[in-house]
N, C-alpha and C positions, 0 to 999 in steps of 0.2 A: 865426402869432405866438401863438396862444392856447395851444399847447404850452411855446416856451420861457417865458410870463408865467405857467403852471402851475408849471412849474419854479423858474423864480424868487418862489413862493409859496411851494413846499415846502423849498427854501433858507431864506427868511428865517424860516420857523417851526421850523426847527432838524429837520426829517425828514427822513430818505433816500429821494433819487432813486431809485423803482425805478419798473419797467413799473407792478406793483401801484397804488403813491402815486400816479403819475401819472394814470392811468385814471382814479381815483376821485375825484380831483378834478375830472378832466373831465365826468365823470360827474354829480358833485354840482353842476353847473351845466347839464347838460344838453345838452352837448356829444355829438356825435357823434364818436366815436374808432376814429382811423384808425387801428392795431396797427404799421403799418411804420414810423408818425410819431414815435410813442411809443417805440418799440425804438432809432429813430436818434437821438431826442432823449435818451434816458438815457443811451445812450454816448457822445454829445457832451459833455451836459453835466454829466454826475452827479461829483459829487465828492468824494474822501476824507473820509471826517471825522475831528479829532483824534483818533479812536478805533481808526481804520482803520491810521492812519500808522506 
């Protein structure tokens, strides 16, 4: 869960989902970070942004 609530961190503060943002947020709390978690979560959840589209 601590991946997709990263996610859904980096969402509402208007940053892009990548491996990088993710990590580092995990990171800045102290998390241990899986690399296969992170890979499968960004391509689950990452999303366009109006900029992308």
């Amino acid at each position: 869960m601590k991946y997709v609530y990263a996610t859904l961190l980096l969402e509402s503060a208007g940053t892009a989902v990548t491996a990088e943002s993710l990590t580092a947020v995990l990171d800045a709390v102290g998390s241990d970070v899986d690399t296969a978690r992170v890979t499968a979560c960004v391509e689950t959840f990452a999303v366009e942004s109006e900029a992308d589209r």
